[in-house]
C-alpha positions as CSV (number, residue, x, y, z in Angstrom):
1,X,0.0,0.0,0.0
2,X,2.8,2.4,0.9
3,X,4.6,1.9,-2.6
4,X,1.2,2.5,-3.9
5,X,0.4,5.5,-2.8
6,X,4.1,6.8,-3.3
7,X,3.4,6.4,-6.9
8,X,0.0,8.5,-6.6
9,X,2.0,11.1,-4.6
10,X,4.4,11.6,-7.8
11,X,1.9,11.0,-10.5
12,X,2.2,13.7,-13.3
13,X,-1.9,14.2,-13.3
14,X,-1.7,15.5,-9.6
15,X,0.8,17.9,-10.6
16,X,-0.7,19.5,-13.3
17,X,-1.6,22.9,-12.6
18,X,-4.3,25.7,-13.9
19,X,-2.9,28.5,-15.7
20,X,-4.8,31.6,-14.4
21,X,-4.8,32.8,-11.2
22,X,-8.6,32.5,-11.0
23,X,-8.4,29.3,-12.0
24,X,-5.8,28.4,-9.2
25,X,-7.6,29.9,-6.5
26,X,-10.8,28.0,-7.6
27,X,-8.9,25.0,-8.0
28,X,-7.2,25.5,-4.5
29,X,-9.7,26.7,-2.7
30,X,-12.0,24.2,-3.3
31,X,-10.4,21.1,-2.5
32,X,-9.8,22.6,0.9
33,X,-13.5,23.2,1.2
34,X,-13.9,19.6,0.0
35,X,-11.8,18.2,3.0
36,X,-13.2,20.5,5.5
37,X,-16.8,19.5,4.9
38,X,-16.1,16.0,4.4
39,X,-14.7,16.0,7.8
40,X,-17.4,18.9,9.7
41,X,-19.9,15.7,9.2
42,X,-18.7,13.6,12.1
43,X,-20.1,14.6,15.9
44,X,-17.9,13.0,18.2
45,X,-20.2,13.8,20.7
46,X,-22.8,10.7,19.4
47,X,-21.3,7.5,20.3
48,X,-22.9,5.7,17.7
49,X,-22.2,8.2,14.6
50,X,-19.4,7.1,12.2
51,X,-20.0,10.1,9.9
52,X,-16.6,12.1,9.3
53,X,-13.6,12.2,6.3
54,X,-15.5,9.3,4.5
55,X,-15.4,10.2,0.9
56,X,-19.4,11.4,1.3
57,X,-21.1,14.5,1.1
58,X,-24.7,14.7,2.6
59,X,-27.7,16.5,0.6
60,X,-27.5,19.3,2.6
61,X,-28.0,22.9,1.1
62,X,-24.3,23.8,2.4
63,X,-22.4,21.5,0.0
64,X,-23.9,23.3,-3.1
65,X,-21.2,23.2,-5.2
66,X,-19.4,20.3,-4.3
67,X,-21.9,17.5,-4.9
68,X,-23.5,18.7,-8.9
69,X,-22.5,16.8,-11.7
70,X,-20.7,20.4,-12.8
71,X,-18.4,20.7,-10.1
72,X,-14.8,20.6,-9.2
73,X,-15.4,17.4,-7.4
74,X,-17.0,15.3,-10.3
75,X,-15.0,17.2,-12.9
76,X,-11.8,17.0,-12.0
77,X,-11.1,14.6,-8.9
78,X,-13.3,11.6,-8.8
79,X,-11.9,10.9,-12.7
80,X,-8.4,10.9,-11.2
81,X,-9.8,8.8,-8.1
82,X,-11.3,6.2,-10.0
83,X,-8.1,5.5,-12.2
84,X,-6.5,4.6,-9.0
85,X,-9.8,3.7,-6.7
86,X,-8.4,-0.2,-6.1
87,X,-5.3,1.6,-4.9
88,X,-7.0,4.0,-2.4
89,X,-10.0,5.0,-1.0
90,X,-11.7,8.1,-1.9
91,X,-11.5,9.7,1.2
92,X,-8.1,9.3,1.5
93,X,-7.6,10.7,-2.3
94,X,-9.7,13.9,-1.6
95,X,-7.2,14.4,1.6
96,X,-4.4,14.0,-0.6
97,X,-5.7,15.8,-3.1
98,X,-6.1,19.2,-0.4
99,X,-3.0,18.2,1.1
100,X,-1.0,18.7,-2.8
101,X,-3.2,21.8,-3.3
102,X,-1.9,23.5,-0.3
103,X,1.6,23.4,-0.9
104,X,1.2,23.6,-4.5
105,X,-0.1,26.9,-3.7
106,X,2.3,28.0,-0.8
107,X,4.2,30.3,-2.6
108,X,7.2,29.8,0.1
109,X,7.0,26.4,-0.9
110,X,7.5,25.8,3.1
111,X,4.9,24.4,4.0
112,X,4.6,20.1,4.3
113,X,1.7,18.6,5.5
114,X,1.5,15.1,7.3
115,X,-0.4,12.3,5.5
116,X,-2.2,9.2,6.6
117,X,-4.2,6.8,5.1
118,X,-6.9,3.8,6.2
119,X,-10.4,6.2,6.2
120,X,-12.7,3.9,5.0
121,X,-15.8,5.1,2.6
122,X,-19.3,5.7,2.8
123,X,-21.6,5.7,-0.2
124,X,-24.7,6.9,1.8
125,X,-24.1,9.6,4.5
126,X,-27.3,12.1,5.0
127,X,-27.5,13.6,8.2
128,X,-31.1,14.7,10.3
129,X,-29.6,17.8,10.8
130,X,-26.6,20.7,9.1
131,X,-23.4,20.4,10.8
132,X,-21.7,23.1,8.8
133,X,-21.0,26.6,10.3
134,X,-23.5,29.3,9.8
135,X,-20.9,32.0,8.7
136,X,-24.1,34.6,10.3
137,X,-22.9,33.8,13.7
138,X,-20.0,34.4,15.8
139,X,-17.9,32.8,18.2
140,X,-20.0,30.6,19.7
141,X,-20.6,28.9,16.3
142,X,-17.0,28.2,16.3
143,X,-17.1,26.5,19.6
144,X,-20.5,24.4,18.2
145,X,-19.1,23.1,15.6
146,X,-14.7,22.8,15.6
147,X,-14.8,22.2,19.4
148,X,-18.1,20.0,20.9
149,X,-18.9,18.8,17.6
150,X,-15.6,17.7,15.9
151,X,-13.4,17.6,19.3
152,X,-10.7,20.2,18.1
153,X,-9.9,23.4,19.9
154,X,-10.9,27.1,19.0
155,X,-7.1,27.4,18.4
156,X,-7.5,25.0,15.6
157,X,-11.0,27.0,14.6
158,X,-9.1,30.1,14.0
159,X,-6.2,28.5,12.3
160,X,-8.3,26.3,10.2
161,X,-10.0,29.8,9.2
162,X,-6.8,30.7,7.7
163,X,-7.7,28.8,4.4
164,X,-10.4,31.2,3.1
165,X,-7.1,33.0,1.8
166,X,-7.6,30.7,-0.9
167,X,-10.8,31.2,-3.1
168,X,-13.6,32.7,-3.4
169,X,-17.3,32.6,-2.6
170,X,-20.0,32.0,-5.0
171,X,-23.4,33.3,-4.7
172,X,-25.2,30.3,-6.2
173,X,-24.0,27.8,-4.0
174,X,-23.5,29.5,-0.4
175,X,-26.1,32.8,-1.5
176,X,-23.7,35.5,-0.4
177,X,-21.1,37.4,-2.8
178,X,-21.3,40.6,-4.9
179,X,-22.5,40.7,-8.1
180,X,-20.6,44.1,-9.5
181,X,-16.9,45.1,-8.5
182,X,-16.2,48.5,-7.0
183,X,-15.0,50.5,-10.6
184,X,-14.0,53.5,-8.6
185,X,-11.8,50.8,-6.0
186,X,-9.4,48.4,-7.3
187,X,-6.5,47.7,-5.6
188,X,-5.9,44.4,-7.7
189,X,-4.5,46.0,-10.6
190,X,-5.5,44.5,-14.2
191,X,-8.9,43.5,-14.7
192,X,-7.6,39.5,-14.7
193,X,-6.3,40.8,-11.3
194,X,-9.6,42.4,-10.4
195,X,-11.7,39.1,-11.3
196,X,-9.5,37.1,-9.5
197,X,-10.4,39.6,-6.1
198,X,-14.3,39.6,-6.1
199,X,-15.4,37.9,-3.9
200,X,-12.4,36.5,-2.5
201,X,-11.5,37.2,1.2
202,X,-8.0,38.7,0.2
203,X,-6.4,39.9,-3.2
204,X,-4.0,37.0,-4.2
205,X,-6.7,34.5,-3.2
206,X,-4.7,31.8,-5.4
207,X,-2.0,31.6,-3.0
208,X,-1.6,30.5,0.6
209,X,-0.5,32.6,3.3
210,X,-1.6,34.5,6.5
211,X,-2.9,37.4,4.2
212,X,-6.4,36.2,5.8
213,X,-5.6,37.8,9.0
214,X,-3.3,41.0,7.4
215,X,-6.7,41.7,5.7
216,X,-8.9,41.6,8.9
217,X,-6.4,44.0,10.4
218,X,-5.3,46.2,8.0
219,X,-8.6,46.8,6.0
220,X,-11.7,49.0,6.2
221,X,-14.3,46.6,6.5
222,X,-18.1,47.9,5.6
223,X,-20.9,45.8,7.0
224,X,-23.7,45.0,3.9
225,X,-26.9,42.9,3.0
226,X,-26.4,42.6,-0.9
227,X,-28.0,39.5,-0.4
228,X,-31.0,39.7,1.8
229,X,-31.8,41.0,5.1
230,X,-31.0,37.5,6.4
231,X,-27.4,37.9,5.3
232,X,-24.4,40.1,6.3
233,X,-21.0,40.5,4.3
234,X,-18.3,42.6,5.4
235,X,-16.8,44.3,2.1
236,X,-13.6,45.8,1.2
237,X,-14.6,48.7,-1.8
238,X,-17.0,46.3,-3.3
239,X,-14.7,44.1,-4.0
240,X,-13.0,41.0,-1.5
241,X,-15.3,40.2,1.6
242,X,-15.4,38.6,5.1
243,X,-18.4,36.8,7.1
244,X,-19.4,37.5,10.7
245,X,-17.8,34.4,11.8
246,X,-14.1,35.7,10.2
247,X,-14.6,39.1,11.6
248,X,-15.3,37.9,15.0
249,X,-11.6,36.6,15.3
250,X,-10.6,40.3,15.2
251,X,-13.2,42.6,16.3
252,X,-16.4,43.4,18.8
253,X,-18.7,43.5,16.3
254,X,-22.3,44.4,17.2
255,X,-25.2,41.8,17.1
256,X,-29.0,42.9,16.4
257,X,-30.1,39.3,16.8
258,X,-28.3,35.7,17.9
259,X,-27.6,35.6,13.4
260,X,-27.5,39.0,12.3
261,X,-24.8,42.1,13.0
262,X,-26.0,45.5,12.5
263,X,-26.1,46.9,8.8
264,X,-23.6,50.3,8.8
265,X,-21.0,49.2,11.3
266,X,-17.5,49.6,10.2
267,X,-14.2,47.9,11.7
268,X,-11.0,48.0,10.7
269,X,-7.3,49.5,12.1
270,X,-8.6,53.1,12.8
271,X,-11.1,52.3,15.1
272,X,-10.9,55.2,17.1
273,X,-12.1,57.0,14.1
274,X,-15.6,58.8,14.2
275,X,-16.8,56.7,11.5
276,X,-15.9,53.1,13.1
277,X,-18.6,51.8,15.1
278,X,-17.1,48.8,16.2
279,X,-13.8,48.1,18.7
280,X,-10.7,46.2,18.3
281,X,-9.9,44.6,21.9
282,X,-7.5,47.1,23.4
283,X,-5.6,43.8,25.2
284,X,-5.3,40.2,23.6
285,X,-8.4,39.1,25.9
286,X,-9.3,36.3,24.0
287,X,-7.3,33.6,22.4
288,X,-9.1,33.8,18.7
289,X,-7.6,37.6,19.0
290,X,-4.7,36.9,20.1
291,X,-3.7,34.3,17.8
292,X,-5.0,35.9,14.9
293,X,-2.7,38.7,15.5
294,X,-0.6,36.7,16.0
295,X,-0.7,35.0,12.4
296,X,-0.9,38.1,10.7
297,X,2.5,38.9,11.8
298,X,4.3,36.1,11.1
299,X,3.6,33.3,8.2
300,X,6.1,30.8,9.0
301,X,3.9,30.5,12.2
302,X,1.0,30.2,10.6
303,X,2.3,27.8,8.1
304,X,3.0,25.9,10.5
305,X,0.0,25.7,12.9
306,X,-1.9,25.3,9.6
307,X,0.0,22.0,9.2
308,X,-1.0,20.5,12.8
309,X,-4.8,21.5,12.7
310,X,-5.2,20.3,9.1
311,X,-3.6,16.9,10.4
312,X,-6.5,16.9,13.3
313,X,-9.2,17.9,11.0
314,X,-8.5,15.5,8.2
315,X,-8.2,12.8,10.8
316,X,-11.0,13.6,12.9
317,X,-12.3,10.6,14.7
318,X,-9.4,8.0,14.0
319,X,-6.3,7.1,15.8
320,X,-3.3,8.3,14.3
321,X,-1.5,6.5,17.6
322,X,-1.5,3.0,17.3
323,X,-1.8,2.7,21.2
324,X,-4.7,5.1,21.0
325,X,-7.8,3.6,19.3
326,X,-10.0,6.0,17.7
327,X,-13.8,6.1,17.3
328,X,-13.6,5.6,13.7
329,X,-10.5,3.5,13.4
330,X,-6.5,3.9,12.8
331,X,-4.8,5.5,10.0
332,X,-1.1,5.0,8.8
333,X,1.3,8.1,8.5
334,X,3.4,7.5,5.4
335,X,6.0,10.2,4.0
336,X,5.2,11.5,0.7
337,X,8.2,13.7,0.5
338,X,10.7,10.6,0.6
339,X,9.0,9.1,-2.6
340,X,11.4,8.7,-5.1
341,X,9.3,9.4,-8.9
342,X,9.8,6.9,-11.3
């Protein structure tokens, strides 16, 4: 099995890589997605659920754009995974899959994520109720879902946060996004450039850094309803965005009700300003603030807390300690980097 996979890991069809930017960030972008909702289905909290990274998306509303016919999942991936599906199992391919994607797009090229193998697959996996995040809430919808539900740590929530620097979001499948850039604001440069920015939660959305957090610091953030009064976006000039439950890492945003922050409120670095209405903690009170400055500072460290809570997401439910069973079972740890191509 090892030599097996060693040959997937050098395979010339994984290393083929879009051309555009735009195409790189969606490419990127959503084959993290993929492995984070795969892996948001399990509840460690139910004994007898064995949902989790298991190769199977539910019905639910939240994977639009994951589960069509159309998208990146059935387009692109599952051909490659079934040329190689007596070799490994699917759920082990689409972690492989985001683990290549991430440092293929790691500019750096520093960053090297652990890999394990041994999830086994589902073919039928709805759930009674969404596990997903509601990006409308704030802190405490980290909490429900990355800590109680999945058994992480809001120190792995904020880090695993960290990879809407790659992508973008897409107004038919999640319902919020902008439909016009900004004309009279475009710090992108080129119109390439500029497409490659809407919507996106920084500007170089096809690469993968800490410029997440640099942009919940650094930038004027305007809080809108393009969408509905049931949905608040945070926007930069019309152009890249945040959610309530990204700006929460940084700021003390105001709440009307439990899912919806008040319309009109600005945050960003000057917030002493007359024109901010919300506050940046004066002290690192709370770990998500803290660490989130934190990241912004300094990429190597994100890089490499990115690495450890991708590990724990991706094997979420399962021993990676042989001495340790896990609810789901035990995976191997196998080093792609010392594969040799051939």
């Amino acid at each position: 099995m090892n030599t097996e996979i060693c040959c997937l890991r050098v395979h010339p069809g994984l290393a083929l890589l879009p051309t555009t930017p735009f195409e790189k960030a969606n490419l990127f972008g959503g084959a993290v997605r993929l492995n984070f909702h795969d892996a948001d289905e399990a509840n460690l909290q139910n004994s007898t659920d064995t949902f989790g990274p298991d190769g199977c998306l539910s019905s639910s509303s939240d994977n639009a754009g994951l589960v069509e016919s159309t998208s990146l999942v059935n387009t692109v991936i599952e051909p490659m995974w079934q040329k190689y599906c007596d070799k490994i199992s699917r759920a082990d391919f689409w972690v492989l899959f985001g683990k290549l994607s991430l440092e293929a797009a790691d500019p750096t090229n520093s960053i090297k994520l652990d890999y394990q193998f041994g999830r086994q697959d589902k073919t039928v996996c709805e759930l009674e109720v969404d596990r997903l995040p509601n990006p409308q809430y704030g802190v405490e919808m980290l909490e429900k879902v990355f800590v109680t539900q999945m058994g992480l740590t809001m120190e792995d929530a904020v880090t695993l946060l960290g990879a809407h620097t790659l992508g973008h979001t897409h107004i038919e499948n999640s319902g919020y996004g902008l439909t016009t850039e900004n004309e009279d604001f475009n710090p992108c440069g080129d119109d390439a450039q500029r497409a490659n920015c809407l919507n996106a939660w920084v500007y170089n959305p096809h690469e993968f850094d800490n410029g997440f957090y640099y942009s919940l610091f650094v930038q004027l953030w305007d809080n809108k309803q393009p969408n509905g009064p049931d949905k608040n976006l945070w926007v930069l000039g019309s152009n890249t965005i945040m959610m309530n439950t990204d700006m929460v890492l940084a700021y003390n945003i105001t709440f009307t009700s439990s899912a919806l922050s008040a319309v009109g409120q600005q945050c960003g670095p000057y917030n002493r300003g007359a024109l901010i209405t919300c506050t940046m903690p004066d002290a690192p009170t709370s770990s998500s603030f803290e660490l989130s400055t934190k990241f912004a500072a300094d990429n190597s460290f994100f890089l490499s807390s990115f690495a450890t809570s991708f590990k724990k997401m991706t094997t979420v439910g399962y021993s990676t300690d042989s001495a340790t069973p896990g609810k789901l079972g035990s995976l191997t740890g196998i080093d792609l980097n010392s594969c040799s191509a051939k």
